[in-house]
C-alpha positions in Angstrom: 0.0 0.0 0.0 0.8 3.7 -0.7 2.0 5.6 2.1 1.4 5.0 6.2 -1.7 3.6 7.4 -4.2 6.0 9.2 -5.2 4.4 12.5 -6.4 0.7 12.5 -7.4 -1.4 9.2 -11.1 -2.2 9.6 -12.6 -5.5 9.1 -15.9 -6.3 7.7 -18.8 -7.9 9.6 -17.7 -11.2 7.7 -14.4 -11.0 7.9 -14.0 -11.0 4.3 -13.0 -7.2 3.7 -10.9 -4.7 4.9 -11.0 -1.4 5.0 -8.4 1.3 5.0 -7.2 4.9 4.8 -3.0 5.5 3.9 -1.3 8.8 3.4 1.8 9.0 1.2 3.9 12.1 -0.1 4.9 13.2 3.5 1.6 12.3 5.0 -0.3 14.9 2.6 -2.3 12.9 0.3 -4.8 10.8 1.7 -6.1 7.3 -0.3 -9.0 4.8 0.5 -8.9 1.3 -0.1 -10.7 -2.0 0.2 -9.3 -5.1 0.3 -11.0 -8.5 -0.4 -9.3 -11.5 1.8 -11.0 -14.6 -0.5 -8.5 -16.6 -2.4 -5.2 -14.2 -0.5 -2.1 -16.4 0.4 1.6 -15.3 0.8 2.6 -16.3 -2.7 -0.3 -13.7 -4.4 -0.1 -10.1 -4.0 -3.9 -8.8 -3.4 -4.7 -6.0 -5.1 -7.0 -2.9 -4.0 -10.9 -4.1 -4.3 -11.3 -0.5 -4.9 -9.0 2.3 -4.0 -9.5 6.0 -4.6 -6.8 9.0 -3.3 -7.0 13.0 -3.2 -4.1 15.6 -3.6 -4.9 18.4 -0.9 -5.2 16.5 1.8 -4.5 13.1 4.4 -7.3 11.1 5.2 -8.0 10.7 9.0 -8.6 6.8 10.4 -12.0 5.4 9.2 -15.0 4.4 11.7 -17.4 1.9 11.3 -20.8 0.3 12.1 -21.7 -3.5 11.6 -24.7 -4.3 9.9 -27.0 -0.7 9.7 -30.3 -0.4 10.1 -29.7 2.0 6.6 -26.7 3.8 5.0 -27.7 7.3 6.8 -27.4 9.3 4.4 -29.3 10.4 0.7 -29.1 7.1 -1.2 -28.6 4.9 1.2 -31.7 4.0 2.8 -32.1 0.3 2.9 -28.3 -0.5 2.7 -27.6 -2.9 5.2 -23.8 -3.1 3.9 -21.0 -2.0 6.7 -20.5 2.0 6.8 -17.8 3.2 6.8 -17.0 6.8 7.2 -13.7 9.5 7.1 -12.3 12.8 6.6 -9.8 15.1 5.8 -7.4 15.2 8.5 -4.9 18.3 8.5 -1.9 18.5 6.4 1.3 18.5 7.7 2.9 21.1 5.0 0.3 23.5 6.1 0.5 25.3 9.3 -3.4 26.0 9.1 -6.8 24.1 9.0 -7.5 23.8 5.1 -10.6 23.3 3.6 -12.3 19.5 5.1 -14.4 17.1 3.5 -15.9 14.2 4.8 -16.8 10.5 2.7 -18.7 7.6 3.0 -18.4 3.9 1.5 -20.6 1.2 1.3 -20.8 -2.0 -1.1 -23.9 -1.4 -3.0 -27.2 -3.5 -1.9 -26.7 -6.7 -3.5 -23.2 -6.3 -4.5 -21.4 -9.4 -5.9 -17.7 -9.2 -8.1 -16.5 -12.2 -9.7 -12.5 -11.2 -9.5 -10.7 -8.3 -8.6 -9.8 -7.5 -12.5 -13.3 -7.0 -13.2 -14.7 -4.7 -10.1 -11.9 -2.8 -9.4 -13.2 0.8 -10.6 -11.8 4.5 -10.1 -14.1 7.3 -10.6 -14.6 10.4 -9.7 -18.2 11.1 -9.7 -20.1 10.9 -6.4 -23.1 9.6 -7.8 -24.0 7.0 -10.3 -26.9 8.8 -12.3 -24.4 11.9 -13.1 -21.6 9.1 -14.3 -24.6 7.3 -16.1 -25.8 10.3 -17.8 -22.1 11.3 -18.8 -21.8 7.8 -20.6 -25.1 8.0 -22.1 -24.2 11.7 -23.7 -20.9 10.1 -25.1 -23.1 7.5 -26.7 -21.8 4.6 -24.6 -24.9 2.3 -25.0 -23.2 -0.7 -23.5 -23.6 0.4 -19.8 -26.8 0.0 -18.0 -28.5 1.1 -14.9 -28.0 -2.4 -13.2 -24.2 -2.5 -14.2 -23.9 1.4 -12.8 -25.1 0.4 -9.9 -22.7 -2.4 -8.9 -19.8 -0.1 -9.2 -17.7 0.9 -6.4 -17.5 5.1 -5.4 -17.2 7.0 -2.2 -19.7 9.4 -1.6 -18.8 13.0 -0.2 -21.0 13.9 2.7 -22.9 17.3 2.1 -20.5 20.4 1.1 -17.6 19.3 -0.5 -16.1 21.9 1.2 -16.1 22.0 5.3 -14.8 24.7 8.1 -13.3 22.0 9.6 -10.8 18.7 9.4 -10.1 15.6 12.3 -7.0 13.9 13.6 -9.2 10.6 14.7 -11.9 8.0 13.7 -15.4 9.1 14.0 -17.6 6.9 15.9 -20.7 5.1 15.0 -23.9 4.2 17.1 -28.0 3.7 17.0 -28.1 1.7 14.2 -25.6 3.3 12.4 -28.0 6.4 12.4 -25.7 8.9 14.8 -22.5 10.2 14.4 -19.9 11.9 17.0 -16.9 13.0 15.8 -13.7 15.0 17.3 -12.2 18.0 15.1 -10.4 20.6 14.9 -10.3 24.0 17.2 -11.0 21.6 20.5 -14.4 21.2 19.2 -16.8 18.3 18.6 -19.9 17.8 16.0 -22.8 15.2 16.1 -25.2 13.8 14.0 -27.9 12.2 15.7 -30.3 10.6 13.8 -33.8 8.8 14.1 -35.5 5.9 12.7 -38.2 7.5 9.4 -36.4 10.5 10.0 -34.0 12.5 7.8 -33.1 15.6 9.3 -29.9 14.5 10.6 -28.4 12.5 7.8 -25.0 12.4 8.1 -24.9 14.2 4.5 -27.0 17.3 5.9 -26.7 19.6 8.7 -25.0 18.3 11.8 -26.9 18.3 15.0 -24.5 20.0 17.2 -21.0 21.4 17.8 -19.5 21.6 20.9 -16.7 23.8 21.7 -14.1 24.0 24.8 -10.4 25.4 25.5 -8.3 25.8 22.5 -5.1 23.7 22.4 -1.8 24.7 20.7 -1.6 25.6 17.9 -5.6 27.5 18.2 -6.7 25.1 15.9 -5.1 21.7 16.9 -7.6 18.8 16.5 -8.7 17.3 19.7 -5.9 13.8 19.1 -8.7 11.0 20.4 -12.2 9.9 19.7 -15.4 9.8 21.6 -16.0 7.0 24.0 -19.4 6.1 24.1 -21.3 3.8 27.0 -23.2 1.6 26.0 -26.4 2.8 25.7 -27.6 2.5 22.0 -29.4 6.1 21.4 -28.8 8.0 24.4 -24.8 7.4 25.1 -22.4 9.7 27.5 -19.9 10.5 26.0 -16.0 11.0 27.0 -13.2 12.5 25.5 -9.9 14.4 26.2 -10.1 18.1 24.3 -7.3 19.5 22.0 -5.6 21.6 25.8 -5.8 19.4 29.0 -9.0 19.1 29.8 -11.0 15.8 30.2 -15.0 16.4 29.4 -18.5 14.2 29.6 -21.3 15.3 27.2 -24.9 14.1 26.6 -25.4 12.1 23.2 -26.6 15.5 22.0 -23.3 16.7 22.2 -24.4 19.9 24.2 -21.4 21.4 25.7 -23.9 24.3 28.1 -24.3 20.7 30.1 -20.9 19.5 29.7 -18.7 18.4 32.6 -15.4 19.3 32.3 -12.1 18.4 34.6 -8.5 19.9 34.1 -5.9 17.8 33.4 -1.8 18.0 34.2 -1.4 17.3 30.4 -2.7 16.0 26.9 -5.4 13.5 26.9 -4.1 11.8 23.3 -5.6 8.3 23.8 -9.6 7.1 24.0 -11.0 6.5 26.8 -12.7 3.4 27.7 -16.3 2.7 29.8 -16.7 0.1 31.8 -19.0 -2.5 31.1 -21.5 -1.2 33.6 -20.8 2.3 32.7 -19.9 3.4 36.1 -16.3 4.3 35.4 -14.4 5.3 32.4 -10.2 5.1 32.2 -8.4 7.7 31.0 -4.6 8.0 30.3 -2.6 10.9 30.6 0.3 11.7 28.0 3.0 12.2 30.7 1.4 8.7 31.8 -1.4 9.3 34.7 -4.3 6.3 34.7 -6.9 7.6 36.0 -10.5 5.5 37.0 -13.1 8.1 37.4 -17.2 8.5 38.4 -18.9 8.4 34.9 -21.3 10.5 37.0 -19.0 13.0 38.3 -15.3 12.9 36.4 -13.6 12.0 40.1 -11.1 9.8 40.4 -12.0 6.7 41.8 -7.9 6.3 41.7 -5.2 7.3 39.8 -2.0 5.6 39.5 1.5 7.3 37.8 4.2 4.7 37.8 3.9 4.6 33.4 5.5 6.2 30.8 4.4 8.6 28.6 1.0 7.1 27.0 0.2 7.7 23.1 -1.7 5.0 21.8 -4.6 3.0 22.8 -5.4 0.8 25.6 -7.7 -2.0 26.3 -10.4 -3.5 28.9 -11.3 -7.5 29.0 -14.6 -8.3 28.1 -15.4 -8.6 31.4 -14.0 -5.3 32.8 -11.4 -6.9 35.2 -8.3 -6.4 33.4 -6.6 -2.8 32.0 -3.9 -3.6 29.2 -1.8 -0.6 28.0 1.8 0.1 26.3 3.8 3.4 26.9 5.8 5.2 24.5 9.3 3.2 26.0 7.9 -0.6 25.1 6.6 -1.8 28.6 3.5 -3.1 28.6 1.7 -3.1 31.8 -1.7 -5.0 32.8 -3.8 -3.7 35.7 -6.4 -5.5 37.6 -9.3 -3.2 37.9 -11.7 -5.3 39.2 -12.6 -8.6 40.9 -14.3 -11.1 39.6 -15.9 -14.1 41.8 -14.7 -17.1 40.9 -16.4 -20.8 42.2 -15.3 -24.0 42.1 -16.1 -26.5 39.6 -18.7 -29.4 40.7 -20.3 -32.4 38.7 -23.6 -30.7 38.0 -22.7 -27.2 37.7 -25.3 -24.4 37.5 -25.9 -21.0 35.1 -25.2 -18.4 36.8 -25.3 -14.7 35.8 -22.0 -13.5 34.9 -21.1 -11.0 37.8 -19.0 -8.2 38.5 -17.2 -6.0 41.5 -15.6 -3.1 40.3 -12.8 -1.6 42.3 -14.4 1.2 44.8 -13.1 3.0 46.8 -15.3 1.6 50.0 -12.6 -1.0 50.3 -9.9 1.1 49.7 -8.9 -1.1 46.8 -6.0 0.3 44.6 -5.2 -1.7 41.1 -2.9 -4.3 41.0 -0.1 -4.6 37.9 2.1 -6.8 36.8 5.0 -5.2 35.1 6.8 -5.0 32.5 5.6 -7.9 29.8 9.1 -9.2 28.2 9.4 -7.6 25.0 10.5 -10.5 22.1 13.9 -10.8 21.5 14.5 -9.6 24.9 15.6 -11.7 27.5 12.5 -13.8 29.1 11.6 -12.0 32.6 9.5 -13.3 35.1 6.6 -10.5 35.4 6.7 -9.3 39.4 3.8 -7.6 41.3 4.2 -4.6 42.1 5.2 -3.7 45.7 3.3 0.0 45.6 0.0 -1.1 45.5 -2.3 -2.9 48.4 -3.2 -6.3 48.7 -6.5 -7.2 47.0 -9.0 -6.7 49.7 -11.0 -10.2 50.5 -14.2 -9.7 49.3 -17.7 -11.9 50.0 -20.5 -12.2 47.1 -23.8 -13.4 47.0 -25.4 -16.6 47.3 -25.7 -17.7 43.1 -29.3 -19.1 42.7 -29.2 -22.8 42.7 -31.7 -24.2 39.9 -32.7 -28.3 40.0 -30.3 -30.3 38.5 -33.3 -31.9 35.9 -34.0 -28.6 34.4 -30.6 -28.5 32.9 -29.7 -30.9 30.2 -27.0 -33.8 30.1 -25.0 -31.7 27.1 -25.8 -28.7 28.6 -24.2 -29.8 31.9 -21.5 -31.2 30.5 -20.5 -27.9 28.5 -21.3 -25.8 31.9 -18.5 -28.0 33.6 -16.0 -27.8 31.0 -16.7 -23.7 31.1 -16.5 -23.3 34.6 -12.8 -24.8 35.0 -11.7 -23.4 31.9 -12.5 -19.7 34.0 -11.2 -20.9 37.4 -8.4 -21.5 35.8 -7.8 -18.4 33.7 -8.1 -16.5 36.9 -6.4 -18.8 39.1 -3.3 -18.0 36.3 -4.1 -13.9 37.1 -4.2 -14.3 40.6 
């Protein structure tokens, strides 16, 4: 591929495409391609699907959503196809915001290619009825509306040209139907839609813009995206500004109800929400972890013993375990909650999977195990380290204890297997 990669690669819902935005010519000219995964092996280099580049500017990462209710914008009602949305991110030769533009791609409803040769496709039209009439005019009779329509193209979304650009991924929720982005001048802009509703299509006028300190330069793009919990309409949202400030907004975006907390430095990475979205983590560049209220913005805890953060960092599915890198190669993993564990019997019974976050009530502190040997290094046994407390012991309910005949042989059988297979896996942690 051309250039750097923006952000991530993006997979599809299947598997079986990927998406991605590069920037070559000294990160200034931003391409889009897909890639289609059938029939690659080492021996065969894959070609773009489809791949389509600009001159003025870089492309920021791309954002998804899985499986829309519709493509939200004019023309794509009824696509069900991933969406997959970017912008123009600011050049690096230019010491100013430019002019920004935004796109869309999704694989046409019903969309089927026999081989690469045959679908790959550059245009430059936004819309197949202009490209169809153009062909028509220069007496091409050969093309039809079904063969337009199973061509590949971007879209632009609304003005071609914008007052504003990004440095990172937009995110996706509600069906695909609302849109929050980060952007330039420390502000933020969403589109929220509604089902049978088109007012807010992410092709028309946004819904709001929210706008706090200015970082440095005035119109430095705040560096992460929104974090969203998980509510599927009505998220809060979280996300470090282009200064040092931390903030929590409504899923309108409304920045008159915003809470917002200072911060010693940068927030560059995104934050992450706990699964029961009573905490979200976020990292300081000079390297402060902080757990805080997702009520509130106060610290729960904050810890300090990492290097300078930059990239991204993860949570375990179930919300015990904090894995993040610093900028030197350490990678530390924090335990930020408890989890009950119980021990395996014959006849085993489904339970619902539980829960304890850390809280301050029992003066809990999370645990790490640091550093993670690095390959090619010498292999290090990871130690604990001696500045936090000792897990606190902690007591949990009685688990509700259904009759053994209400639960199938197979089913009991699998239930067994499960339950070691997790005693285990946090027997190892522990």
């Amino acid at each position: 591929m051309e250039g750097a990669a923006a952000g991530s690669p993006l997979a599809s819902f299947d598997g079986r495409y990927v998406y991605l935005t590069h920037n070559s010519n000294a990160v200034s000219i931003g391409h889009f391609s897909v890639l289609d995964t059938l029939g690659a092996n080492a021996d065969t280099q894959v070609m773009p699907l489809y791949s389509e580049f600009n001159v003025t500017n870089p492309f920021t990462p791309p954002g998804i959503f899985h499986n829309p209710e519709e493509g939200y914008y004019d023309g794509g009602q009824g696509n069900t196809n991933d969406i997959v949305v970017w912008g123009f991110a600011p050049n690096p030769l230019n010491d100013r915001v430019g002019d920004g533009s935004s796109f869309v791609f999704q694989f046409p409803i019903g969309y089927a290619s026999s081989n690469q040769a045959s679908s790959m496709y550059r245009q430059s039209y936004q819309t197949v009825d202009a490209q169809l009439n153009d062909e028509v005019q220069d007496g091409n009779t050969q093309l039809n509306v079904n063969q337009a329509t199973q061509r590949l193209y971007w879209i632009i979304l609304g003005d071609e040209v914008k007052d504003w650009q990004a440095a990172s991924a937009p995110v996706l929720t509600n069906m695909g139907r609302s849109l929050y982005w980060s952007v330039t001048r420390s502000q933020f802009r969403s589109w929220v839609g509604q089902a049978n509703s088109a007012q807010y299509r992410f092709n028309r006028g946004k819904t709001n813009t929210a706008a706090f300190s200015r970082g440095i330069p005035r119109w430095a793009a705040c560096p992460n995206s929104p974090a969203l919990s998980s509510h599927p309409t009505q998220p809060m949202i979280f996300a470090g500004t282009a200064s040092t400030e931390f903030v929590k907004m409504d899923y309108l975006m409304d920045d008159d109800t915003a809470i917002v907390r200072n911060t010693s430095s940068v927030v560059r990475s995104k934050a992450i929400v706990s699964p029961d979205d009573q905490y979200v983590y976020f990292s300081e560049f000079t390297g402060i972890l902080h757990q805080a209220s997702t009520a509130n913005l106060e610290d729960n805890w904050a810890v300090s013993d990492i290097g300078a953060i930059d990239g991204e960092f993860s949570l375990t599915s179930d919300g015990s375990m904090l894995i993040i890198g610093d900028v030197t190669g350490k990678v530390y993993a924090y335990r930020v909650a408890i989890t009950p564990t119980y021990e395996p019997t014959a006849t085993p019974t489904p339970a619902p999977t539980t829960f304890a976050e850390s809280n301050t009530d029992f003066g809990f502190r999370p645990t790490v195990d640091v550093p993670v040997s690095i390959p090619g290094s010498p292999a290090e046994r990871p130690t604990r380290s001696p500045i936090f407390d000792a897990n606190p012991t902690m007591t949990f309910g009685t688990v509700p204890t259904l009759p053994v005949e209400e639960v199938s042989a197979s089913t009991r059988t699998y239930l067994s297997f499960a339950s070691m297979a997790i005693s285990a896996a946090v027997a190892l942690f522990v």
